[in-house]
N, C-alpha and C positions, 0 to 999 in steps of 0.2 A: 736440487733439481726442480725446474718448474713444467708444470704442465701447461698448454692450454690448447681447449678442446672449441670445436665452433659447433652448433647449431642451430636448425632452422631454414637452412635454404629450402627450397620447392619452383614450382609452374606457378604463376598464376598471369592473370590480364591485366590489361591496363588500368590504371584505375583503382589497383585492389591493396593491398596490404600483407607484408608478411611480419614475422617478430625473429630477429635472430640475436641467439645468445651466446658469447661466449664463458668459458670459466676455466679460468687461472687458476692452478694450485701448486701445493708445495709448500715445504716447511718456511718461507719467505713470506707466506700472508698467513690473515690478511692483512696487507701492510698497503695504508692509502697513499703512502707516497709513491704507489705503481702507478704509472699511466699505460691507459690501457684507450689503444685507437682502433678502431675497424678502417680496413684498407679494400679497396675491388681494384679487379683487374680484369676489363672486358677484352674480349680476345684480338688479337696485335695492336693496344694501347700499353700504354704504361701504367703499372700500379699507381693508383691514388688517395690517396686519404679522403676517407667520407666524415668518420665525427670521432671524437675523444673525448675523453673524460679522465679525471685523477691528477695526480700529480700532486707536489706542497701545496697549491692553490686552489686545486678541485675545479677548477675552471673546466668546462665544457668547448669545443671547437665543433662547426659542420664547415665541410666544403658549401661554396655559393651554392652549387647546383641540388644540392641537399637540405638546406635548410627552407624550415616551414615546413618539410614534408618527412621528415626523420626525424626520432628523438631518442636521444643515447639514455640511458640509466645504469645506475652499480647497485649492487648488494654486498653483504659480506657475510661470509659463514665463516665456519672453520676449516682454516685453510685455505680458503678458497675467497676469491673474490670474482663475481658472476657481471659479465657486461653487457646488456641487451641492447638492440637494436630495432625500435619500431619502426618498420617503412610504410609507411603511405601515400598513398595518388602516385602510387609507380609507374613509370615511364616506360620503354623499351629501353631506353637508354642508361637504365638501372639494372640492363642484364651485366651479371660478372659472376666472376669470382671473387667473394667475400673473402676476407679472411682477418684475425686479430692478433694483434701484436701488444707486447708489454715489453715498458721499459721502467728505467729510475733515473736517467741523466738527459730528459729529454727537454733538448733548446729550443725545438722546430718540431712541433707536433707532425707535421706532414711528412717530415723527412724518413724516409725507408730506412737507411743507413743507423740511425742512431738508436733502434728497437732492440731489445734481447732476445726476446721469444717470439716463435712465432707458433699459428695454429697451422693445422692443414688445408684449412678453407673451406667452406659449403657455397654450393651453386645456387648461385639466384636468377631465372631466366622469365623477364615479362613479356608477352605476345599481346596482339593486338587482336 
């Protein structure tokens, strides 16, 4: 069984920065061939992928409107494999709902469908 847990959402303004981390566990890590993405879902849009990390290649992904101002990182412990998310020069248009998903057969980083786990999400809401 795996777990994974989000935190780090909060308030803040424009301009400003939060760090949100997730962390995977289970007797299945930490095994680096998990990819693990952060997805938001701002309220009646559709979920989207913002960045990833892992997989056989360890390759990195951001969405366009994320990149330069986000920067994904992993860890490994035991058991666990921990995915942070630095946000910077946040927008309004960076409020959502966070959340992180892990998979191991992943073709299309962005694709919702092809994830195993998922978290329950932490709120992220920027004002102006």
């Amino acid at each position: 069984q795996v777990q994974v847990v989000e935190s780090g959402g909060g308030s803040v303004q424009t301009g400003g920065s939060l760090r949100l981390s997730c962390a995977a566990s289970g007797s299945e890590f930490p095994n680096m061939r998990a990819r693990v993405t952060w997805f938001r879902q701002a309220a009646g849009k559709e979920r989207e992928a913002v960045a990833s990390t892992g997989g056989p290649s360890g390759v990195t992904y951001y969405a366009p409107s994320v990149k330069g101002r986000f920067t994904i990182s992993r860890g490994v412990g035991a058991n666990t494999i921990t995915v942070d998310l630095q946000m910077n020069s946040l927008k309004t248009e960076d409020t959502a709902m966070y959340s992180c998903a892990v998979g191991w057969t992943i073709t299309d980083w962005r694709d919702v469908a092809t994830y195993d786990y998922w978290g329950q999400g932490t709120q992220v809401i920027v004002s102006s």
